[in-house]
C-alpha positions as CSV (number, residue, x, y, z in Angstrom):
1,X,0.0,0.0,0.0
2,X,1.8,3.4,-0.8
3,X,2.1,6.6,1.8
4,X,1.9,9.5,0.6
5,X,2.7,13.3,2.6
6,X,0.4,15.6,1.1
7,X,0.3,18.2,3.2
8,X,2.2,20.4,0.9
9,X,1.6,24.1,-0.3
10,X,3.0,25.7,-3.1
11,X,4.7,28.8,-3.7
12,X,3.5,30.9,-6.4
13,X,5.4,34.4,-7.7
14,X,4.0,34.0,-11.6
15,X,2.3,37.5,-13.1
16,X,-1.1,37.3,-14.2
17,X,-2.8,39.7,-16.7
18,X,-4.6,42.6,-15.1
19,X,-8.0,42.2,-15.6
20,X,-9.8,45.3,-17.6
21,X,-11.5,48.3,-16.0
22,X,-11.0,46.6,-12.3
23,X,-10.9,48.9,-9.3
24,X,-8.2,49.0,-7.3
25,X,-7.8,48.1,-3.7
26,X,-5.9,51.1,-1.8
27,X,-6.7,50.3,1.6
28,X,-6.9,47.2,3.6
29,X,-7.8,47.0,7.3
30,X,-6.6,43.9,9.6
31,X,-7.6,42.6,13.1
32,X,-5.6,40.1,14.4
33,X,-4.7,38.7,18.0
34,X,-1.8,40.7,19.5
35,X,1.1,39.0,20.5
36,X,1.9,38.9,24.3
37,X,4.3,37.8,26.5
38,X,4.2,34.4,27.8
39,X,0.9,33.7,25.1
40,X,0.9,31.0,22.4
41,X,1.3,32.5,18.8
42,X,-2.4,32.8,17.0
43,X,-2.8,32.4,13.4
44,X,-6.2,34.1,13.8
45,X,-7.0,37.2,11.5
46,X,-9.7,39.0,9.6
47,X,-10.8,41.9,7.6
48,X,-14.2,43.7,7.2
49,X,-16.8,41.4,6.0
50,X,-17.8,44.0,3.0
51,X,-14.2,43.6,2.5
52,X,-13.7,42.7,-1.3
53,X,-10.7,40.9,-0.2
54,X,-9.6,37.4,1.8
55,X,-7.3,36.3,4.5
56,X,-5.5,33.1,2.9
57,X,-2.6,32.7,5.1
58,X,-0.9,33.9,8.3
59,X,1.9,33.6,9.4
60,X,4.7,34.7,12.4
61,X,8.6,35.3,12.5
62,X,10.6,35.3,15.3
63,X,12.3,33.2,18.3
64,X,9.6,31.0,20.1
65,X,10.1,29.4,23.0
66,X,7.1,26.1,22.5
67,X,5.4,28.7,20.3
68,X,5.2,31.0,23.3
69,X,6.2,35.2,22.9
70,X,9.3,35.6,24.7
71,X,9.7,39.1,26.3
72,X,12.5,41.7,24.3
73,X,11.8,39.8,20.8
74,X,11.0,41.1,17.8
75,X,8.1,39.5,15.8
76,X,6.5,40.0,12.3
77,X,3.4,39.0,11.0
78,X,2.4,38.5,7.7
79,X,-0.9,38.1,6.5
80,X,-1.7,36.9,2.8
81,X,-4.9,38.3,1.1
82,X,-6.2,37.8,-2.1
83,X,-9.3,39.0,-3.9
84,X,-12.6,37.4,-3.8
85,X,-13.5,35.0,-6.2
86,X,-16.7,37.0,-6.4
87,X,-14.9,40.7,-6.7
88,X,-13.7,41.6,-9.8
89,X,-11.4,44.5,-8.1
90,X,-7.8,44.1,-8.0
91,X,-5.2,45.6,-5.8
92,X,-3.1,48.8,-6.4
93,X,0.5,48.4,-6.6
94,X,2.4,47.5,-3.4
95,X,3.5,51.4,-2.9
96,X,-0.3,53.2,-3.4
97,X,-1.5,50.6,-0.7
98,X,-2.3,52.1,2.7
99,X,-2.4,48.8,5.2
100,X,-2.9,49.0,9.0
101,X,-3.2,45.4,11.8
102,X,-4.1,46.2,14.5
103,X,-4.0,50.2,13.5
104,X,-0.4,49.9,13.1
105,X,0.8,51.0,10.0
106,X,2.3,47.7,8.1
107,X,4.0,47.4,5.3
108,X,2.5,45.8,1.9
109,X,5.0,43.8,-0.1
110,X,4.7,41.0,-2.8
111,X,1.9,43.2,-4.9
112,X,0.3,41.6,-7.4
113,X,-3.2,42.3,-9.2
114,X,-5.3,39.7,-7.2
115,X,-2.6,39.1,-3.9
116,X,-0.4,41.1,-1.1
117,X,1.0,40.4,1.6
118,X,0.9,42.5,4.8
119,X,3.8,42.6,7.3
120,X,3.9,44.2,10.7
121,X,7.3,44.0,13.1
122,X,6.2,44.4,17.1
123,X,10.0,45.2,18.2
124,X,11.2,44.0,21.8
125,X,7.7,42.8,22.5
126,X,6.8,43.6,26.4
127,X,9.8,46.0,26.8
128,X,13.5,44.8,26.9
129,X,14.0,41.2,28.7
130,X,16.6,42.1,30.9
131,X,17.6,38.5,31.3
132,X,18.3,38.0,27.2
133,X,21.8,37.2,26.4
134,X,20.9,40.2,23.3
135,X,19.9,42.5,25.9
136,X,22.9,42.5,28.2
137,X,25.1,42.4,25.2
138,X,23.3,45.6,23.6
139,X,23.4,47.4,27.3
140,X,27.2,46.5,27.4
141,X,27.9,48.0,23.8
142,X,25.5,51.3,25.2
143,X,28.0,51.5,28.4
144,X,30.8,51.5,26.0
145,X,29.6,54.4,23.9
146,X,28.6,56.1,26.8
147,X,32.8,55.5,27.9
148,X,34.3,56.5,24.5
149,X,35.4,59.9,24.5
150,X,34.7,60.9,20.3
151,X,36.4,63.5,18.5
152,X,35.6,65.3,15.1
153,X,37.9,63.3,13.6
154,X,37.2,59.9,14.7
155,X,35.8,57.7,11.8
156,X,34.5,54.1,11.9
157,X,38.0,52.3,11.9
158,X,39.0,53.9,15.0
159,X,35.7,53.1,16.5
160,X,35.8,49.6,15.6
161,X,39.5,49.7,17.0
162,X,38.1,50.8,20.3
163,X,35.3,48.5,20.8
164,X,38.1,45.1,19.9
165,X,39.9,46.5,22.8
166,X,37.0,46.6,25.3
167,X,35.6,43.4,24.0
168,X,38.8,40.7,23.5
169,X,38.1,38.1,21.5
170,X,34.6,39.6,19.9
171,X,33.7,39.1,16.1
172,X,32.8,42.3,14.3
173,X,31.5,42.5,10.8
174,X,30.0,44.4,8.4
175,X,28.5,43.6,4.7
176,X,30.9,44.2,2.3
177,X,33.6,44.6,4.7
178,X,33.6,48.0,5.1
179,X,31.9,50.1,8.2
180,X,28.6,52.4,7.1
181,X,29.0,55.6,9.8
182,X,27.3,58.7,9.5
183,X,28.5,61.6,11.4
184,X,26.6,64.9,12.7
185,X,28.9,67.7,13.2
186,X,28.4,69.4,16.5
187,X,27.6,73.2,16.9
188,X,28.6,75.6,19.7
189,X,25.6,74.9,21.6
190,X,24.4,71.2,20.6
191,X,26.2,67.8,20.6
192,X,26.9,65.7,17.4
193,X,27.4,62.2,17.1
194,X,28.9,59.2,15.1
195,X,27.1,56.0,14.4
196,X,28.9,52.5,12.8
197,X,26.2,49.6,11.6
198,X,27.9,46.8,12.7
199,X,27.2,43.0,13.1
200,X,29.0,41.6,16.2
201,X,29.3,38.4,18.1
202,X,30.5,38.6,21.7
203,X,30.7,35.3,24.6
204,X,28.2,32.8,21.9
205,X,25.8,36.2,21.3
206,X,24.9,37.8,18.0
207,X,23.7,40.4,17.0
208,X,23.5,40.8,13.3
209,X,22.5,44.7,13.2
210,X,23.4,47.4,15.6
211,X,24.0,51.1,15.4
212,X,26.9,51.9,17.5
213,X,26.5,55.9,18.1
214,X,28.8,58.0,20.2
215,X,28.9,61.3,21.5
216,X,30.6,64.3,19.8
217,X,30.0,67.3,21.9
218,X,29.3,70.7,21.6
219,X,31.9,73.0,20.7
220,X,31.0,75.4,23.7
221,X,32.5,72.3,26.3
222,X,36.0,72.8,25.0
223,X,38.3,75.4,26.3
224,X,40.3,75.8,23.0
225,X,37.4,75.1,20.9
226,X,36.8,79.0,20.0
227,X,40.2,78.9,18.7
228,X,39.8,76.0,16.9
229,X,36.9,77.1,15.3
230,X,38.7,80.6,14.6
231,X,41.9,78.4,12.7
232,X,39.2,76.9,10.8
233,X,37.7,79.7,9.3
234,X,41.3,81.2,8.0
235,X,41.9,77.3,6.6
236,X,39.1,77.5,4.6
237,X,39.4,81.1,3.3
238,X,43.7,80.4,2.3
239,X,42.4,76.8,0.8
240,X,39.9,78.8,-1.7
241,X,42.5,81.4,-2.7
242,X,44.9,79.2,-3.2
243,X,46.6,79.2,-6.8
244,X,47.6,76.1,-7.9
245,X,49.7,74.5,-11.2
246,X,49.7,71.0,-12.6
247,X,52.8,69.7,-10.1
248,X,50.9,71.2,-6.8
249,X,50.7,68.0,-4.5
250,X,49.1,67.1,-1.2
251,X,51.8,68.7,0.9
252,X,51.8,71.9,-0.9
253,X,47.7,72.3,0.2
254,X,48.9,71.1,4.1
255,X,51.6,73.9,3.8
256,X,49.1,77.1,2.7
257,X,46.2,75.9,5.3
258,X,49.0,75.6,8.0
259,X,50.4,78.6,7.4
260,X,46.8,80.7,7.2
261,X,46.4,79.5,11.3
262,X,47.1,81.9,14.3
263,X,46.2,80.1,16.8
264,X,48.6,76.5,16.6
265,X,46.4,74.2,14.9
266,X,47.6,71.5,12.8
267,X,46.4,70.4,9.2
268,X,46.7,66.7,7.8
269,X,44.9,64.6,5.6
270,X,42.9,62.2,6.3
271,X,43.2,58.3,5.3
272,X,41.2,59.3,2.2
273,X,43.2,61.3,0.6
274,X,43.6,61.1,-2.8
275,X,45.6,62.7,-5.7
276,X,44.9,62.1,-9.5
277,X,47.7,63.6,-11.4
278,X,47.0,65.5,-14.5
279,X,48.0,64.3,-18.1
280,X,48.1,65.9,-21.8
281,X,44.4,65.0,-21.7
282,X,42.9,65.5,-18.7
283,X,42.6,67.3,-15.4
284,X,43.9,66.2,-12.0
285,X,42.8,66.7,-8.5
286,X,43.8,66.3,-4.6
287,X,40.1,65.6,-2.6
288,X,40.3,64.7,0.6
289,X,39.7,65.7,4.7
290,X,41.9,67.6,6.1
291,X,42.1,66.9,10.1
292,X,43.0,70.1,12.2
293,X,43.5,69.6,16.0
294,X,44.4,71.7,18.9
295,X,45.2,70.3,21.8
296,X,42.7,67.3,23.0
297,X,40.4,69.0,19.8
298,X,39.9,67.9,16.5
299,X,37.5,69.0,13.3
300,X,38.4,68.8,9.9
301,X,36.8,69.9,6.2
302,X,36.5,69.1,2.9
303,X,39.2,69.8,0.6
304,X,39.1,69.5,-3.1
305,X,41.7,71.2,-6.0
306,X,41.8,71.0,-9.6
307,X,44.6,70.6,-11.3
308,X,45.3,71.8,-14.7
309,X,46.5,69.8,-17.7
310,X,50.1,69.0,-17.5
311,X,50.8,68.1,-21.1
312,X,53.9,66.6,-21.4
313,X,55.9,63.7,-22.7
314,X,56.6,62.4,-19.6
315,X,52.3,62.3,-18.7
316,X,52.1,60.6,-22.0
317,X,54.9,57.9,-21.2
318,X,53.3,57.2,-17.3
319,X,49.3,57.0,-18.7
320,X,50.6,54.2,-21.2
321,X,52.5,52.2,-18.4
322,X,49.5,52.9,-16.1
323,X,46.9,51.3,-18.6
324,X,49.1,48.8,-19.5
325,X,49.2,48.0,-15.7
326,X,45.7,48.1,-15.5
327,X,44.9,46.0,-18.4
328,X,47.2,43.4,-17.5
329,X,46.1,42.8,-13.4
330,X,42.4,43.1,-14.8
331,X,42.9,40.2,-17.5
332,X,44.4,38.0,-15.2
333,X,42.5,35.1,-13.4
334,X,42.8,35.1,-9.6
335,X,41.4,33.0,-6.7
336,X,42.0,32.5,-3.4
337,X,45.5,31.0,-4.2
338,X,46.9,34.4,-5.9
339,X,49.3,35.7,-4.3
340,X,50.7,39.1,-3.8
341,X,54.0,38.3,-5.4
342,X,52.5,37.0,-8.4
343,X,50.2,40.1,-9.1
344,X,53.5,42.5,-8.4
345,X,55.7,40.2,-10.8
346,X,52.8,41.0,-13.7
347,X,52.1,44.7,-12.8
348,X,56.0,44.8,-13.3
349,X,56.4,43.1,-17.0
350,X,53.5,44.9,-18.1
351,X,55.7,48.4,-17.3
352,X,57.5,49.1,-21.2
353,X,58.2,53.2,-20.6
354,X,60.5,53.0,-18.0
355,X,57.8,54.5,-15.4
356,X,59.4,53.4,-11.8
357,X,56.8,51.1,-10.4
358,X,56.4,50.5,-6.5
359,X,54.2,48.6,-4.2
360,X,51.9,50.1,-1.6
361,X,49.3,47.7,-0.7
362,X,47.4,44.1,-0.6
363,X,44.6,43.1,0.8
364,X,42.8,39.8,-0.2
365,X,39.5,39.0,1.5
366,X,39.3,35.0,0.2
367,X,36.4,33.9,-1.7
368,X,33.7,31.1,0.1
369,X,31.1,28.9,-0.9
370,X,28.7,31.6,0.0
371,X,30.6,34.8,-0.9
372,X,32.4,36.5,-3.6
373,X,36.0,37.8,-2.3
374,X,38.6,40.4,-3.5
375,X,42.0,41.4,-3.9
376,X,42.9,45.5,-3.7
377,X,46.2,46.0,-4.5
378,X,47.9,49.6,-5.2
379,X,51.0,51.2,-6.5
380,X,52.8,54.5,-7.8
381,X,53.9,55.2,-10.5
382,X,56.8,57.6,-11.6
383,X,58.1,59.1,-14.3
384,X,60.1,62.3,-14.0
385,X,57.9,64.9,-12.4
386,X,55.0,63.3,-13.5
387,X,53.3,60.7,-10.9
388,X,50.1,57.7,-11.0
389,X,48.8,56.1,-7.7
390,X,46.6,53.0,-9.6
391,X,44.1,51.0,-7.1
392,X,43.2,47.8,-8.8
393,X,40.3,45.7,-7.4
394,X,39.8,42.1,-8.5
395,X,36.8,40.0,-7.8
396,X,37.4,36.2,-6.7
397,X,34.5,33.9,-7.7
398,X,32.5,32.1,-5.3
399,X,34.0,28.5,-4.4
400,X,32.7,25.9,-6.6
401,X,32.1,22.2,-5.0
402,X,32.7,19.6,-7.0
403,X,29.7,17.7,-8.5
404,X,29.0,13.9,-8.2
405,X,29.6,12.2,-11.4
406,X,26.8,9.1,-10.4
407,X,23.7,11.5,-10.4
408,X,22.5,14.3,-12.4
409,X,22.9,17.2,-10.3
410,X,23.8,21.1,-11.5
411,X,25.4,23.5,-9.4
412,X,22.6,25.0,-8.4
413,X,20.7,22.1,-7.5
414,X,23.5,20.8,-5.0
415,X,23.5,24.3,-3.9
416,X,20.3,23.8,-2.4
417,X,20.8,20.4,-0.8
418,X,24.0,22.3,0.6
419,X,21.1,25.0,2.4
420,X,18.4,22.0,3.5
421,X,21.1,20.2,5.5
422,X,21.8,23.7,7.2
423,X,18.4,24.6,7.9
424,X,18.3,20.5,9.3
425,X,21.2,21.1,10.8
426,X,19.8,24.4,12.8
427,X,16.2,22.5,13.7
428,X,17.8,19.7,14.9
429,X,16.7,17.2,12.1
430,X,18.5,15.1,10.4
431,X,21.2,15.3,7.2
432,X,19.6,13.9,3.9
433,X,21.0,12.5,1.4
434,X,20.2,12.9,-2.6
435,X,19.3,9.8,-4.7
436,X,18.9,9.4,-8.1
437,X,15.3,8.2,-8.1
438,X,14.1,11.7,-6.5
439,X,16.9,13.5,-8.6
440,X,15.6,12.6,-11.9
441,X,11.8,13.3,-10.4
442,X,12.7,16.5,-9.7
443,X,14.1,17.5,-12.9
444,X,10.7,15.8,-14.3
445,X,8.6,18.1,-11.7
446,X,10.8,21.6,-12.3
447,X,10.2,21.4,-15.8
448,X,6.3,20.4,-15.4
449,X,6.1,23.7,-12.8
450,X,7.3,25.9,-15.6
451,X,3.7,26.3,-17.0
452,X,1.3,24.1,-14.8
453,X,2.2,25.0,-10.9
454,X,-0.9,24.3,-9.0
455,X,-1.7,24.0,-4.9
456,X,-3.0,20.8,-5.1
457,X,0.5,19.5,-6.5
458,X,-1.1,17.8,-9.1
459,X,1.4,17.3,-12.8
460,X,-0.3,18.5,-16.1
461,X,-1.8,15.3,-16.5
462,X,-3.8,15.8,-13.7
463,X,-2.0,13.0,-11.7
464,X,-0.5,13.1,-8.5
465,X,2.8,14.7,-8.0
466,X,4.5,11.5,-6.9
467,X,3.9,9.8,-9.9
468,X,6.7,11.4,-11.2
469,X,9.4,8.6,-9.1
470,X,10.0,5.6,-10.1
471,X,7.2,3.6,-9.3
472,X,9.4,0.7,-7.7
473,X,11.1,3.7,-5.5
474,X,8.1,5.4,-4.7
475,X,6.1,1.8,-3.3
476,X,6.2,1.9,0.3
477,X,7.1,5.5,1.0
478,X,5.8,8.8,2.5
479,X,7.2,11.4,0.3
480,X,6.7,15.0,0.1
481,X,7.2,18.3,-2.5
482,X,8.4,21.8,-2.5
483,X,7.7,24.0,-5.2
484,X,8.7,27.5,-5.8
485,X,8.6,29.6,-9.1
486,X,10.8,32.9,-10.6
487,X,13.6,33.0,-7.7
488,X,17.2,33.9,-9.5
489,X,19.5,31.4,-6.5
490,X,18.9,28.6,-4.7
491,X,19.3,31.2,-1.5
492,X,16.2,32.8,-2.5
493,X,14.0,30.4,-3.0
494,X,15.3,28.2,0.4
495,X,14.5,31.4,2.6
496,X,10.6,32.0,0.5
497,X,10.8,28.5,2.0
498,X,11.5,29.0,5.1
499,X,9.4,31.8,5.7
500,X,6.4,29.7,4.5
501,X,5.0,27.3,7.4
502,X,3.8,24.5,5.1
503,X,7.3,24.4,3.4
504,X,9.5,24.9,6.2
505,X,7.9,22.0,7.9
506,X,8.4,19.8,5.0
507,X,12.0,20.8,4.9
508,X,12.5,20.3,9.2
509,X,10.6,16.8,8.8
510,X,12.7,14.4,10.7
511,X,11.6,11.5,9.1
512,X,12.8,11.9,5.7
513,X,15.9,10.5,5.0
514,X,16.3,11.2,1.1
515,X,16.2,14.1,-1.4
516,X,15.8,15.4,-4.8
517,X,16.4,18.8,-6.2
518,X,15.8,20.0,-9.6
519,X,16.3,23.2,-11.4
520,X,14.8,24.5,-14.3
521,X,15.4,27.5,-16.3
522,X,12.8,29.3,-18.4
523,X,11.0,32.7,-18.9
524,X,10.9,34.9,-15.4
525,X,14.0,33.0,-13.7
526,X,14.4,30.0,-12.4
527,X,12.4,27.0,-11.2
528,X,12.7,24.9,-8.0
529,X,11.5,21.9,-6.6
530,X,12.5,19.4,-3.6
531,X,10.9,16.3,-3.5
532,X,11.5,14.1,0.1
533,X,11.2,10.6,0.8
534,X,11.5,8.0,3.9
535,X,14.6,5.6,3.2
536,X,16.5,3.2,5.1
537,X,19.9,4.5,6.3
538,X,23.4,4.8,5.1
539,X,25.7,1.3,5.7
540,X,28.7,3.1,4.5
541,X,30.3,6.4,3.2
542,X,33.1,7.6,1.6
543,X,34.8,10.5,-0.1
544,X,35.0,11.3,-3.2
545,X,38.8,11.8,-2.5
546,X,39.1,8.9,-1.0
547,X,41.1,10.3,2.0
548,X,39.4,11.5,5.5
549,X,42.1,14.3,5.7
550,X,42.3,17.4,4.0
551,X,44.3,20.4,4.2
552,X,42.3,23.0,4.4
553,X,38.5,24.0,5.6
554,X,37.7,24.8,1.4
555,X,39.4,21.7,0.4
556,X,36.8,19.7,2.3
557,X,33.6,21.8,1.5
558,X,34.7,20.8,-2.3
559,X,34.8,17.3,-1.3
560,X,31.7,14.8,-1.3
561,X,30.6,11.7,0.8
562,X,29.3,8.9,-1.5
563,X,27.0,7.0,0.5
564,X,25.8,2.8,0.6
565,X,21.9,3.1,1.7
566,X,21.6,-1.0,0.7
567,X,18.6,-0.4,-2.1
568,X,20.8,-1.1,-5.3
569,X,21.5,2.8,-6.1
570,X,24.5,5.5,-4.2
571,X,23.0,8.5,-2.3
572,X,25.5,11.5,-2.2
573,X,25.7,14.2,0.2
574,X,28.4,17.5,0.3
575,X,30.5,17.9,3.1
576,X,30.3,21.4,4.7
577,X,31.3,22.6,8.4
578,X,28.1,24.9,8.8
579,X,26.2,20.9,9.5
580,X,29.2,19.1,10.6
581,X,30.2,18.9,14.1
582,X,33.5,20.5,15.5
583,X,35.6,18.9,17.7
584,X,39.1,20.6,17.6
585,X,40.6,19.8,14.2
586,X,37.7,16.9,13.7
587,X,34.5,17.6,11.4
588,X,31.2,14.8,11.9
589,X,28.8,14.9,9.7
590,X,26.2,12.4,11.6
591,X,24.0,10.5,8.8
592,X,21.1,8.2,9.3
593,X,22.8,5.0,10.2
594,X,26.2,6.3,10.1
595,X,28.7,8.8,11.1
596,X,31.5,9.9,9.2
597,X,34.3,12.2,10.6
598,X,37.3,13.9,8.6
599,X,40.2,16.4,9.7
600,X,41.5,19.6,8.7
601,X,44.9,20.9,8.3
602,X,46.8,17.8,10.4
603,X,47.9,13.9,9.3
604,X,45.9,12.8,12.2
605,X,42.1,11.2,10.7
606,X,39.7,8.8,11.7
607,X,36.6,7.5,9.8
């Protein structure tokens, strides 16, 4: 007799045509049960009842404890509406949709012409829980603030420098690796501040936001601060009538600003500070801040010069060398394994004017399975009096895995498996393995979705989903689909996933034990489906290398387990530390039946 798991919901992000002369639904009212502390999560919702529109789905975000608010947490709702199968109205765009739950203002997203969806954030429900592990961390990193004692000419670097020595051994990040600050210059009378985004983890806490602001106080508070301000002035004024010539240079600015101030101040630039020396073509330019201090006070302005053409042979000889340069580092392939020598030894041959070359800089942030990295590096170049300073940035590819050769998988299919097991991994549930039988079903279902994706899970044919596997696979077994439509990565359409309850359960199920994953491409983007099954476990495993050692952590997260599960076919799994355990140099990766463990970067290894 076959099982099958039909609870299942699909996700739909197709356009529909807009249906002619239709009025437009602008505003939508919501009552819903209001989260409180220490209540059970309700799903309970509703709108008007002359309402032309439905409540389809509700949903909540946010850490439960047994589905129970938990006092200092944030927690959205989203509700999903739709129009009335008797209405022929059809909602405005997202943007001319005013929405309230509650009578809070929410906000309307996912607009199409016959669904929205309405979201609502209550932040630190019930008040800050003085007892959260985020709390006390975000009351330390206040205290801290409150410490530092900010200057004008403080910028996000030194802040960052500060809060690593007041909290040894914490992880701070930002996107992108580099710091967004703003900064609010402070008057005579009122403070100003400075304020770093930052994501920080501190003793097993994390916090993946926070606005770090500090103090910059009034002018009026400083003794020497009238003075200051009175340099300033006579800085800016000598700056503006300065006269300058195509070999003027940073230090020539410092030496007219310096010499403008009566009272002692000091002028330098700033970490920013950039010169662009002018050719036979075009114009140059020094732009930076200049920093002025005075005593324990600092405060700087904006600097910027034009410089006129230079015209000469020598400008003519440097800007070949310096495209040549340029051409050369940005037709090369790098990855993480380019080195700095390497990209020096290039920029060098590539110099044919005799332009003296030197190094300045390298920094290489290393590329990962999840993110794009990049090399900086940065040099002069001389020639006579005439002078380059070229920046080159190089992208590194994200790290590919490699690919099992006994299934049909793409990379963006394995990609996905790679996320489930991480998402497993975080719930608790177990690690699946893929198999051939729900592989080639899924690349049957992802191209059937393409035109026919319906709620009901049903193929074109107006049979059951499951028909799809292998009958003789399929006999016997629970099973269970995912389906998405139009997301670009497999990232995006595992978190659309996850934030839908019917899917994210199917994908935290603890009894499946095998997967599928197929990818199709066609139209709007990209196709997805997962396709789960019950299975017996792994009887053995082993990688594709053949060796339970590697040398490094991306070494391994390349590598692949190929796995025995005793039912005539292999089942294959990637290996990756974000759903492996740690245990000094050890990595687990705990499979139904079986455990495997390799090392990292030592002979010692263990299966």
């Amino acid at each position: 007799m076959k099982k099958y798991l039909l609870f299942i919901a699909c996700l739909l992000t197709m356009l529909m045509p807009m249906t002619a002369f239709a009025a437009k639904v602008t505003k939508i009212v919501i009552t819903a049960v209001e989260p409180v502390v220490g209540e059970k999560r309700s799903f309970k919702a509703s709108v008007p009842e002359t309402a032309s529109t439905e409540i389809y789905e509700v949903h909540w975000a946010g850490e439960f404890e047994n589905g129970v608010f938990v006092q200092g947490n944030n927690y959205t709702m989203t509700v999903k509406l739709r129009i009335k199968e008797s209405s022929k109205n059809v909602f405005a765009p997202s943007p001319n949709i005013n929405a309230t739950i509650n009578g809070h203002k929410a906000k309307v997203v996912n607009g199409e012409y016959k669904t929205v969806s309405v979201k609502y954030t209550w932040k630190e429900l019930g008040g800050p829980n003085p007892n959260n592990p985020k709390t006390k961390l975000k009351t330390k990193l206040k205290e801290l603030a409150a410490a530092y004692k900010a200057t004008n000419a403080d910028d996000d670097k030194v802040i960052i420098k500060y809060l690593k020595s007041k909290l040894p051994g914490a992880e701070i990040w930002s996107a992108g690796g580099s710091y967004k600050y703003t900064r609010k210059m402070p008057s005579d009378t009122k403070d100003g501040n400075i304020s770093v985004s930052i994501g920080i983890t501190c003793d097993g806490v994390t916090l993946d936001s926070y606005n770090f602001s500090v103090v910059l106080p009034a002018l009026s508070k400083s003794p020497v601060a009238a003075k200051l301000s009175a340099d300033l002035d006579l800085m800016k004024t000598a700056l503006k009538n300065m006269t300058v010539t195509s070999k003027t240079k940073g230090d020539d600015v410092l030496a007219v600003v310096n010499a403008a101030a009566v009272n002692g101040s000091k002028a330098v630039w700033d970490k920013n500070y950039k010169y662009d020396a002018p050719t036979a073509k075009a114009q140059g330019s020094i732009d930076g801040n200049i920093i002025i201090s005075l005593g324990d006070n600092k405060d700087y302005f904006h600097a910027h010069k034009t410089l006129p053409i230079a015209g000469t042979a020598a400008d003519a000889a440097i800007d070949a060398d310096f495209s040549a340069l340029s051409k050369a580092l940005h037709n090369h392939s790098v990855n993480n394994s380019t080195t700095q020598q390497e990209l020096i030894n290039l920029a060098t041959s590539s110099i044919k004017n005799g332009s003296k070359l030197t190094f300045t800089g390298f920094t290489k942030t290393e590329a990962t399975f999840d993110n794009e990295g990049k090399i900086v590096i940065n040099f002069e170049l001389e020639y006579k009096d005439a002078r380059r300073s070229p920046r080159i940035s190089m992208k590194l590819a994200k790290l590919r895995p490699a690919l099992p050769e006994g299934i049909s998988v793409t990379h963006d299919e394995w990609e996905v498996l790679r996320l489930t097991n991480r998402e497993r991994y975080k719930a608790g549930a177990g690690t699946l393995v893929m198999v051939p039988p729900l592989q080639d079903a899924g690349d049957i279902r992802s191209k059937e979705i393409v035109t026919v994706m319906r709620k009901d899970h049903l193929r074109p044919d107006g049979k059951p989903y499951h028909t799809a596997i292998e009958s003789s696979f399929a006999k016997g077994r629970y099973t269970g689909e995912n389906c998405a439509k139009s997301y670009d990565a497999p990232s995006q359409a595992i978190k659309a996933w996850m934030n839908s309850d019917g899917h994210k359960a199917n994908i935290l199920n603890s009894q499946w034990s095998y997967i599928g994953c197929g990818m199709t491409k066609a139209g709007c983007g990209k196709h997805w489906v997962q396709l789960f099954s019950t299975g017996s476990g792994v009887i053995e495993a082993e990688t594709n290398t053949g060796s339970y050692h590697f040398d490094t952590l991306a070494d391994m997260e390349k590598a692949y387990l190929i796995c025995d599960v005793g039912e005539g076919f292999k089942a294959y799994v990637p290996l990756d530390a974000d759903y492996m355990v740690k245990n000094g140099n050890k990595y687990t990766i705990h499979l139904k039946g079986k455990s495997v463990t390799v090392t990292v970067g030592d002979n010692n290894s263990e299966n």
